[in-house]
C-alpha positions as CSV (number, residue, x, y, z in Angstrom):
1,X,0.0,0.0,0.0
2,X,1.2,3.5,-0.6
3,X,1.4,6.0,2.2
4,X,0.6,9.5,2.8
5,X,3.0,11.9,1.9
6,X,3.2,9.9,-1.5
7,X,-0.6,11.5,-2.0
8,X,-2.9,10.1,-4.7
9,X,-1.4,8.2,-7.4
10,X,-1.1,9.4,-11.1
11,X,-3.0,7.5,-13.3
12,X,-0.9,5.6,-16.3
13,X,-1.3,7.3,-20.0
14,X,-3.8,4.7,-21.2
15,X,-6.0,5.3,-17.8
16,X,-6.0,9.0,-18.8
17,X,-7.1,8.1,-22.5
18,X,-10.0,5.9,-21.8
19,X,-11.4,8.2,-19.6
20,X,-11.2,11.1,-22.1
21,X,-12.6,8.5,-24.7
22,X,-15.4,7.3,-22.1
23,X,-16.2,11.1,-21.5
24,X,-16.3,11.9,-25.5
25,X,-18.7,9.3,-25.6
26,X,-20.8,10.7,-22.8
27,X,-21.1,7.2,-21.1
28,X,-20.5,6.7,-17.3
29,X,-18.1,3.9,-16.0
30,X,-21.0,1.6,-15.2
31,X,-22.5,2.4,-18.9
32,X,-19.2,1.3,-20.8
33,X,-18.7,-1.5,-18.7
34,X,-22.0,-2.6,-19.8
35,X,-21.4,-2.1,-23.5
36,X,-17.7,-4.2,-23.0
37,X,-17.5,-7.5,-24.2
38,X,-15.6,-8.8,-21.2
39,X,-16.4,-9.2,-17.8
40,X,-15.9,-5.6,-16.5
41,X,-17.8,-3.7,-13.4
42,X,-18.3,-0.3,-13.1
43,X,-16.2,-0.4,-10.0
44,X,-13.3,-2.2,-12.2
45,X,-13.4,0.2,-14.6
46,X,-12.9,3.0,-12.3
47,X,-10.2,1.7,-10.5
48,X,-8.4,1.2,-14.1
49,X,-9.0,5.2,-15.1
50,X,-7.6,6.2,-11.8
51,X,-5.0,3.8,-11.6
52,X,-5.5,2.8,-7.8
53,X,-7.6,1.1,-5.8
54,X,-8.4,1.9,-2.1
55,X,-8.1,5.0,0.2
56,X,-5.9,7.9,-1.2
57,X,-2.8,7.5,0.7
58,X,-3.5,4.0,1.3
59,X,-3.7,2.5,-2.2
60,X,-2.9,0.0,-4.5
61,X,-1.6,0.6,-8.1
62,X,-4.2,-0.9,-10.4
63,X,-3.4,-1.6,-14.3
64,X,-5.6,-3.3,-16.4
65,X,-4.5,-6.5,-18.2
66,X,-4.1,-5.9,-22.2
67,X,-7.1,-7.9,-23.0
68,X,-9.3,-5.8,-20.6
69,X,-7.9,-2.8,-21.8
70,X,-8.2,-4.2,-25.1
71,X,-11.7,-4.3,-25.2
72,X,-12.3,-1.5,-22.8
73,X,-10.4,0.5,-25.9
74,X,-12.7,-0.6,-28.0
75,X,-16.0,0.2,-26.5
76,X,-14.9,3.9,-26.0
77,X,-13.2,3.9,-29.8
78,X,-9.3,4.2,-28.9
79,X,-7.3,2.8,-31.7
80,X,-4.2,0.7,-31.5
81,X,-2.2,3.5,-32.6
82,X,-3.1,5.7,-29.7
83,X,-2.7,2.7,-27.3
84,X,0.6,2.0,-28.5
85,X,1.6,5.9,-28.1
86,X,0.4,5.5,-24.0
87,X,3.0,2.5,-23.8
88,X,0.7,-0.6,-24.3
89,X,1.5,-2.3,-27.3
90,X,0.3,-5.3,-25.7
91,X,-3.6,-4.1,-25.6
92,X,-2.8,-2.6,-29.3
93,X,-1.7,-6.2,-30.4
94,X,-5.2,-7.4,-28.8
95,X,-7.2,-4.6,-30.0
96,X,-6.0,-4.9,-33.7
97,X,-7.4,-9.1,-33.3
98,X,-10.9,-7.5,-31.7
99,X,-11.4,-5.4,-34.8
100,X,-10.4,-7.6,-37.4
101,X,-12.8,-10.3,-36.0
102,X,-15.5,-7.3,-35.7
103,X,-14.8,-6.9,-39.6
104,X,-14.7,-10.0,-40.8
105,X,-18.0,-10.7,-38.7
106,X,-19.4,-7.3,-40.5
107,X,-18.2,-8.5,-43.8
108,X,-20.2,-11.6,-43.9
109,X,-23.3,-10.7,-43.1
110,X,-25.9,-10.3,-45.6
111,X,-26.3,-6.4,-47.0
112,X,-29.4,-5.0,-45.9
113,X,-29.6,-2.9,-49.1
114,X,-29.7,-5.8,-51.5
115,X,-33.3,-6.2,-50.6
116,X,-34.0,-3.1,-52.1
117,X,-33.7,-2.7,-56.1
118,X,-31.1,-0.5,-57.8
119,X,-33.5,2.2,-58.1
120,X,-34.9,2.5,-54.7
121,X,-31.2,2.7,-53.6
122,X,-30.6,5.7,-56.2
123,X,-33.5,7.3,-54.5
124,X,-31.3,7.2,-51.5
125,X,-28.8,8.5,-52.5
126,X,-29.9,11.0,-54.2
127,X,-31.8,12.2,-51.4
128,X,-28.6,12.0,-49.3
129,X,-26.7,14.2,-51.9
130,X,-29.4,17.4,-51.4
131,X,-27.5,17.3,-47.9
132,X,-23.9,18.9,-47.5
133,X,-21.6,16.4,-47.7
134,X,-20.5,17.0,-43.6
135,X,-23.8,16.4,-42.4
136,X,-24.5,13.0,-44.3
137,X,-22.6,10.5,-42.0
138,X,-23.9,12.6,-38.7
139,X,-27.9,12.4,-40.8
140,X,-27.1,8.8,-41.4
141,X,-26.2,7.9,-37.8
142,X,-29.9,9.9,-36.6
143,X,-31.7,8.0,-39.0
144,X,-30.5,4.5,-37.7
145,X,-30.6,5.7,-34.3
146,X,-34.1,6.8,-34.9
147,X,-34.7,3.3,-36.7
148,X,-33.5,0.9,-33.5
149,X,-35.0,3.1,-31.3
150,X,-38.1,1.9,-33.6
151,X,-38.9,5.8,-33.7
152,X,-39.6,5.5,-37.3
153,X,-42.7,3.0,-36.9
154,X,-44.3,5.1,-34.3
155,X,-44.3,7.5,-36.5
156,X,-46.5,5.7,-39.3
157,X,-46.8,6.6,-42.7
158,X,-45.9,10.4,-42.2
159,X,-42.2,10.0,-41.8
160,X,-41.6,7.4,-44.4
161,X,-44.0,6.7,-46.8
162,X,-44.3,3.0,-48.5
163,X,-46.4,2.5,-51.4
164,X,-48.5,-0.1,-51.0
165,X,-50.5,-1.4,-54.3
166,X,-54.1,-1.2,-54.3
167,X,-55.7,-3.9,-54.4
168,X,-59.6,-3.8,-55.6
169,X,-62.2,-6.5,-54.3
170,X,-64.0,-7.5,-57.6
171,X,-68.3,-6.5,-57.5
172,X,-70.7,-9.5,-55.2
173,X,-73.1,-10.8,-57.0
174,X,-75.8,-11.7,-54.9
């Protein structure tokens, strides 16, 4: 345990950039800890940003193992790169594996725009293009947001139309 006059201890580099990352994200320790892959608590992840656990004065150094920090990285969107510049190439080696599996899963599912045809997917498109080219990735991200949120069905018709062919019930004869 640490004493006293050594005060509170400084957190490592990659502590310091997963909070910043956590914070950018606007997600509490208990909220990215949920998101991570990995067994993580809120309490755990904590003690990895500050670097210590226990009483100031009367602590422990705390430093996360590189496949915790790995996939801590990960869920907060730190790259490799940036892991490597805060001194842990071992969680960089890790994190590169995550995302490459996350791609490769990606990759192989089925594309949700093949289902529509080639002009229904210009439509798109073109829409998108009446929007400056900076605000179509950010109006992209709403939209799905707004779709998994199933905002978009509650919604009905209004928001997005879909043309539905009428159908006409042929005269009784009676």
């Amino acid at each position: 345990m640490g004493s006293p006059e050594h005060g509170t201890p400084q957190p490592p580099p990659e502590a310091d950039l997963i909070r910043l990352a956590r914070q950018a994200r606007g997600l509490s320790p208990e909220e990215a800890a949920e998101q991570t892959p990995v067994r993580i608590k809120g309490f755990r992840w904590r003690q990895i940003e500050k670097g210590f656990r226990g009483k100031v004065g009367e602590s422990d150094r705390v430093a996360a193992p590189a496949r915790t920090l790995a996939h801590m990285a990960y869920t907060v969107g730190v790259t490799p790169d940036r892991l490597t510049e805060a001194g842990r190439d071992d969680a960089a080696n890790i994190l590169r594996e995550i995302q490459i599996q996350r791609a490769g899963a990606a990759a192989s599912l089925p594309d949700p725009l093949a289902q529509l045809g080639a002009e229904r997917q210009r439509i798109i498109l073109e829409m998108l293009q009446q929007l400056p080219a900076r605000d179509r990735g950010p109006a992209l991200r709403r939209l799905a947001e707004r779709v998994e949120a199933g905002a978009l069905e509650d919604a009905g018709a209004a928001v997005l139309p879909v043309a539905h062919p009428v159908q006409e019930n042929p005269p009784r004869t009676g």
